[in-house]
C-alpha positions as a printed Julia matrix, in Angstrom:
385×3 Matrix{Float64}:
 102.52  142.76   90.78
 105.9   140.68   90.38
 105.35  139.61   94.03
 101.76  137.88   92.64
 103.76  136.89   89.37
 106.52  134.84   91.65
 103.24  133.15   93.53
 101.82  132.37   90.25
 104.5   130.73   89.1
 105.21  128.81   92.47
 101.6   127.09   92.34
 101.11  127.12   88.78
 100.89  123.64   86.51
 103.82  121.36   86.87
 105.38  120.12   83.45
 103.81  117.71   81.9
 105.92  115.47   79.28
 103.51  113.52   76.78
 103.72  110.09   75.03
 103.93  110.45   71.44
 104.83  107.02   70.29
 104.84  103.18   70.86
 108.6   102.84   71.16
 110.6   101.42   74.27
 113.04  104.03   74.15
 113.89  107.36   72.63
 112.18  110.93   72.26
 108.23  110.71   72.71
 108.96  107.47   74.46
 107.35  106.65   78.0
 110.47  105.45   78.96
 112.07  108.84   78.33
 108.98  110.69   79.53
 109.05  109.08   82.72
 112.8   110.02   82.96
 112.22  113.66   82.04
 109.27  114.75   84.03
 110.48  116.56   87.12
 109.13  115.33   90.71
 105.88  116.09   90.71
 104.35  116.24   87.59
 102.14  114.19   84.68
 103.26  111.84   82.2
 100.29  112.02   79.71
  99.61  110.25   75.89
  99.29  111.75   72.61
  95.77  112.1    71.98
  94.39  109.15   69.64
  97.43  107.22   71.02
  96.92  103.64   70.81
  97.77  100.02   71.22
 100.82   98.31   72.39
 104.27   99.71   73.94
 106.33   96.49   74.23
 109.12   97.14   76.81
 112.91   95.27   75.43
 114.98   97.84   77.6
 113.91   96.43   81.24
 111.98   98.1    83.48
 111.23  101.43   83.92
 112.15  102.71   87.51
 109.61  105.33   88.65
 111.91  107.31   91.55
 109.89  110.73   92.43
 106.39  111.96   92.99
 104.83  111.26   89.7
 100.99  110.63   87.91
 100.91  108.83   84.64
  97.84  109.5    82.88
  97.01  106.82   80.11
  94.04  106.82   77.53
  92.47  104.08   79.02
  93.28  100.31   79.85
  91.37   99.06   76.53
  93.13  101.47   74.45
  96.51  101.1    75.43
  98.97   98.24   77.18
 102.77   98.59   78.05
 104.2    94.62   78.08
 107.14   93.28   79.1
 108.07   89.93   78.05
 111.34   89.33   79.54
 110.26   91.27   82.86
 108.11   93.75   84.82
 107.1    97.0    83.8
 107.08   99.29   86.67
 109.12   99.67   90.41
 108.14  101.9    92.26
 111.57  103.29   94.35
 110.15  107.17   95.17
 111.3   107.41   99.22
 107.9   107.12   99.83
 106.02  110.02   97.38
 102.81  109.82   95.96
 102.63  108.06   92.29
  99.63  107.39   90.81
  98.88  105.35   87.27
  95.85  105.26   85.23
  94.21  104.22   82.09
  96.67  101.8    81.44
  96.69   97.78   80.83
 100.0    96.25   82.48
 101.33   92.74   81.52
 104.86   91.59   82.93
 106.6    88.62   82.69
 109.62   85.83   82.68
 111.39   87.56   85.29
 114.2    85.22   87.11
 112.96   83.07   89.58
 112.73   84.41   93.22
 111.85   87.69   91.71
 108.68   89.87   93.23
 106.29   91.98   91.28
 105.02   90.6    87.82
 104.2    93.84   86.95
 104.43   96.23   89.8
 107.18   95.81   92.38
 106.53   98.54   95.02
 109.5    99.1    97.4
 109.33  102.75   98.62
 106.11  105.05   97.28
 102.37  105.85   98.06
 100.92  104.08   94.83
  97.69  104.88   93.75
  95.99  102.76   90.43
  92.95  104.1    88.94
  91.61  102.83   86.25
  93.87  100.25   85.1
  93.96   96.43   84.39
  96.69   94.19   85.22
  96.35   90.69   83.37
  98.6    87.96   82.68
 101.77   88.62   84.77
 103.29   86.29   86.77
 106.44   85.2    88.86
 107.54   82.06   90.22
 109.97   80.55   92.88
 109.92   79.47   96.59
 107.85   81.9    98.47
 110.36   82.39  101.25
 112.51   83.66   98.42
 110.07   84.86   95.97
 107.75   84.59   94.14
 105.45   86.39   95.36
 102.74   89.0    93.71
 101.75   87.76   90.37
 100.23   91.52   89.53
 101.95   93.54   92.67
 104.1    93.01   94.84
 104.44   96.17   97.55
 106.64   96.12  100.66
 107.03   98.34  104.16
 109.51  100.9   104.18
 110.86  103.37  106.4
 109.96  106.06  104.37
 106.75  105.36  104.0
 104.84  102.87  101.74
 101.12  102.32  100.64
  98.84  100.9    97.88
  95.53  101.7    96.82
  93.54  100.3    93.58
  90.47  102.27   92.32
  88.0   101.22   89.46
  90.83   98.41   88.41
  91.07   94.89   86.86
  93.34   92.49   87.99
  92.46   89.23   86.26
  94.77   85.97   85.12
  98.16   86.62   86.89
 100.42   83.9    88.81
 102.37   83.68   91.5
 104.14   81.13   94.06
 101.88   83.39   96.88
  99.78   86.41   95.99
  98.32   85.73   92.44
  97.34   89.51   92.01
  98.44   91.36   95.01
 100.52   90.94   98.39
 101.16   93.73  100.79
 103.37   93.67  103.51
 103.22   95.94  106.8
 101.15   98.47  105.46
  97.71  100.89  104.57
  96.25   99.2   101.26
  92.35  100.43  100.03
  91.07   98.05   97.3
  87.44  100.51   95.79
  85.05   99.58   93.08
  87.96   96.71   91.54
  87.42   92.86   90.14
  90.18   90.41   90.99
  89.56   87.43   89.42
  90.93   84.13   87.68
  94.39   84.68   89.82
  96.08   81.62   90.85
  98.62   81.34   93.55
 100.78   77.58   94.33
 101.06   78.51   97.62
  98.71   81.13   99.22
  96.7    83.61   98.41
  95.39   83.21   95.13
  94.03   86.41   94.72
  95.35   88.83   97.7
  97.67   88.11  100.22
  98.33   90.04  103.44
 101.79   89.94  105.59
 101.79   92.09  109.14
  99.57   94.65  107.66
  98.38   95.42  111.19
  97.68   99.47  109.67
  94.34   97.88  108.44
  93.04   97.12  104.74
  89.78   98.26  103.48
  88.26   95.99  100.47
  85.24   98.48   99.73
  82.7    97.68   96.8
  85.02   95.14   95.2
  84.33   91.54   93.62
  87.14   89.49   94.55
  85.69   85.89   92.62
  86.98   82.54   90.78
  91.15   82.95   91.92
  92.91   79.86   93.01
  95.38   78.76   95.39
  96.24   75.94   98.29
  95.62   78.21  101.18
  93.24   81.51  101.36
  92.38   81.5    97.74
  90.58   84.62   97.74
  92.0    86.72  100.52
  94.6    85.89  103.1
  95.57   87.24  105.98
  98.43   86.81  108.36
 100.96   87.93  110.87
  98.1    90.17  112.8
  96.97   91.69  109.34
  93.68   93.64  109.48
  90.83   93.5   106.87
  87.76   95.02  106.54
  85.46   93.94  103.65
  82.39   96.54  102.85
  80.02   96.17  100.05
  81.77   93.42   98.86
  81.52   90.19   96.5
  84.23   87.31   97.66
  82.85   84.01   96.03
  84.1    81.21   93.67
  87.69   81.2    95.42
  88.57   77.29   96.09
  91.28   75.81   96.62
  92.3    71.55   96.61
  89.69   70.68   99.64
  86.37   73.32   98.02
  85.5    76.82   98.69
  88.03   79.16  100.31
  87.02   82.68  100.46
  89.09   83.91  102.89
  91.89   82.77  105.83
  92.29   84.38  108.99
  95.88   83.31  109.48
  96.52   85.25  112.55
  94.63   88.09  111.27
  91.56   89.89  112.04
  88.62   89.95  109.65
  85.31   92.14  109.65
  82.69   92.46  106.93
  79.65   94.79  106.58
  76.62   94.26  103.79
  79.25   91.74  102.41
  78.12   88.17  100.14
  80.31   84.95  101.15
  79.86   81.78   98.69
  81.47   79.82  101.74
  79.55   78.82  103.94
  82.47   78.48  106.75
  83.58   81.69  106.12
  81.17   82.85  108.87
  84.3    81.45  110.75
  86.92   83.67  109.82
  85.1    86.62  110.02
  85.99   87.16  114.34
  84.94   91.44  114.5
  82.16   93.28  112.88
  79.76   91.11  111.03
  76.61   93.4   109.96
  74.58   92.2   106.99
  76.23   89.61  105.37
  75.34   86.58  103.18
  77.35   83.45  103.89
  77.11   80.44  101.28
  75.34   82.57   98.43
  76.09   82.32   94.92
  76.61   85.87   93.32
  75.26   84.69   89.96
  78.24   86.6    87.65
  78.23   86.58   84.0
  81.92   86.14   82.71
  84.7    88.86   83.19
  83.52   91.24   80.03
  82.97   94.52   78.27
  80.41   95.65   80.85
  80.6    99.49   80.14
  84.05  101.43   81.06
  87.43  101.12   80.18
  88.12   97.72   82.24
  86.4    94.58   82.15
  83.71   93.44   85.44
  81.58   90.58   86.42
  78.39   91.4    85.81
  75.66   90.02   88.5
  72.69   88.61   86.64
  69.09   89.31   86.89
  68.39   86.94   89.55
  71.64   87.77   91.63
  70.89   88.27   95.34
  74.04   91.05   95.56
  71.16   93.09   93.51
  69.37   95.77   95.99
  71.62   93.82   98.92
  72.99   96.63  100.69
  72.95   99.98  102.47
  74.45  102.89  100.68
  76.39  104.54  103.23
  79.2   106.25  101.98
  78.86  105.1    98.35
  80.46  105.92   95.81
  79.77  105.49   91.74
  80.75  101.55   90.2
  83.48  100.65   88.77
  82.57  101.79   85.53
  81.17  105.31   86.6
  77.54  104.24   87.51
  75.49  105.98   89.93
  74.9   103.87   93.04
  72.15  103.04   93.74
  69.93  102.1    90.58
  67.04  100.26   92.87
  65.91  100.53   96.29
  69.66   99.36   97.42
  72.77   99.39   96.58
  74.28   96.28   94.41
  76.74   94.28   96.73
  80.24   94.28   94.5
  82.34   96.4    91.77
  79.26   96.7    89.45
  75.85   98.12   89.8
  73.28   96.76   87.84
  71.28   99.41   85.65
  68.16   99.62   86.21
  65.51   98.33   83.45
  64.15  101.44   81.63
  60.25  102.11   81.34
  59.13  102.61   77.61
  58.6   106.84   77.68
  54.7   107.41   78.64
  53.57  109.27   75.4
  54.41  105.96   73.41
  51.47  103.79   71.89
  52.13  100.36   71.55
  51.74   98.32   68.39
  49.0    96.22   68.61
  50.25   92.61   67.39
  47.9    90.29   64.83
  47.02   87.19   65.55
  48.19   83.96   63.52
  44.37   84.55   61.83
  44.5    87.99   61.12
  48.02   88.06   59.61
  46.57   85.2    57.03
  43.4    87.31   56.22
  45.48   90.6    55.49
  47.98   88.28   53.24
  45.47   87.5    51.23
  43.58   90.65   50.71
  47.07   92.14   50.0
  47.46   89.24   47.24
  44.04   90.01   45.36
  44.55   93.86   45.41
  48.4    93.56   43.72
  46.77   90.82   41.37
  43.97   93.29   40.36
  45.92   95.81   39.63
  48.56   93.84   37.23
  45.44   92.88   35.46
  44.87   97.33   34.77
């Protein structure tokens, strides 16, 4: 019996410290919940928790195997005005982050990481939305990785973004994301409306010769000079399933994707440039190159981040195989039609009226007039009584 007790306790739930407040500092703070939490366990949030945590300390160093649970990316946001809001240092453990919105900014020029800066950890983001971070400065000395900015190290270092937003962030190179020398997996996520002086306006990959997988994702409308929506270089590796890169230009037009020294492959994927059929030198299965997706604007489609929703007449509807699928971005069951949707968001499908239903007949113009004025004589006749 105490032997079982002393293995009970060994696997049993790891402490959990929870967010009671909005303040940057102090008891019930994140800041001091992050702090307090042993290796290995949950940050979580007070329940009914929400609005704005508005970081005046600096950032807050995450250093240890760690999940932070938030209460969703619409209900709560953690700013920093005067910096980022997260780095990552954990000698390569797992952290994960979720169901939080993330905004960092007017860090010193040359800095990395507007509001992630990933130097040592296995980061996983789930659920979150990263908007209106930037950094600036020469890209050979920073500036780089408007949203995130996550770099090799020895002890081990990899990113991967789940049912996220990364929309409106800045850089000199990378306007959402750049990864360097390692794994990333980008699942069911919009990047969009990133802009990048340099390259990359939306993702930007350096040696990353482990391989990334961009599965399900709409990667649309970012901006830069060179490889506006993805960019690969240095022998970097991407693979793009399921997935929605359009609306990237740059000075010159359309510019979807660069090589750059890279490799490139794409399965069941849609292309709004037309030349990007020459980029893509491995696997090219099912693709449409020089297609419009046909996306409302980046809204409240349903979950707890914003999407692109593909309109009625949007040829990434029904576009694809569902092999290994998984739900949308916002939770929806793939597939809703005879195919999978192409992209971070499947469309519903239209629902029949329920069979035991009878219609209401509708009157004519004539009929509506006659009725009127029988209705008329019967409420005069009766004042008359």
């Amino acid at each position: 019996m105490l032997l079982g007790g002393l293995m009970a306790a060994a696997v049993g739930p790891v402490h959990a410290a929870t967010v009671s407040n909005l303040n940057d500092a102090g008891a019930g703070s994140l800041r001091d919940a992050v702090a307090s939490t042993p290796a290995g366990g949950t940050v979580d949030f007070a329940p009914g928790l929400t609005g704005t945590i508005t970081l005046t300390g600096g950032q807050i160093t995450i250093d240890k195997a760690l999940t932070i649970t938030g209460p969703g990316a619409s209900s709560l946001s953690v700013v920093d005005a005067g910096g980022r809001v997260f780095e990552i240092n954990a000698a390569g453990a797992a952290v994960g982050i979720s169901g939080l919105r993330l905004t960092g900014s007017g860090l010193p020029v040359r800095a990395n990481g507007g509001a992630i800066l990933n130097t040592s950890g296995l980061l996983t983001l789930d659920a979150v939305r990263i908007s209106g971070s930037s950094v600036q400065g020469d890209w050979m000395g920073g500036g780089i990785g408007g949203a995130i900015a996550s770099f090799w190290s020895a002890a081990g270092t990899s990113l991967t973004v789940r049912g996220s937003t990364i929309d409106g962030n800045s850089a000199t190179k990378a306007g959402a994301i750049h990864a360097y020398n390692q794994a990333v997996v980008i699942e069911n996520s919009t990047i969009s409306g990133n802009t990048a002086t340099d390259s990359g306006g939306a993702i930007s990959f350096d040696s990353s010769w482990g391989g990334t997988t961009i599965r399900q994702s709409t990667i649309y409308g970012n901006q830069a000079n060179i490889g506006s929506g993805v960019y690969a270089r240095n022998g970097s590796s991407v693979t793009f399933f399921n997935s929605i890169v359009a609306g990237n230009s740059d000075p010159g037009g359309a510019n979807d994707i660069d090589r750059g020294g890279g490799s490139m492959s794409a399965t069941g994927s849609l292309f709004s440039e037309l030349n990007t059929t020459l980029d893509i030198n491995g696997t090219d299965v099912n693709n449409q190159f020089g297609a419009s997706p046909m996306l409302g604007a980046l809204a409240d489609n349903g979950g707890t981040t914003p999407t692109l929703l593909p309109q009625a007449t949007s040829p990434a509807i029904d576009a694809a195989d569902c092999v290994g699928i998984s739900p949308d971005q916002r939770g929806v069951a793939r597939p809703q039609g005879a195919r999978c949707d192409i992209g971070a968001v499947e469309v519903l499908a239209a629902v029949a009226p329920s069979a035991d239903v009878t219609p209401v007949p509708a009157l004519d113009p004539l009929a509506l007039l006659l009725l009127s004025a029988l209705l008329g004589g019967a409420l005069l006749m009766q004042r008359r009584r």
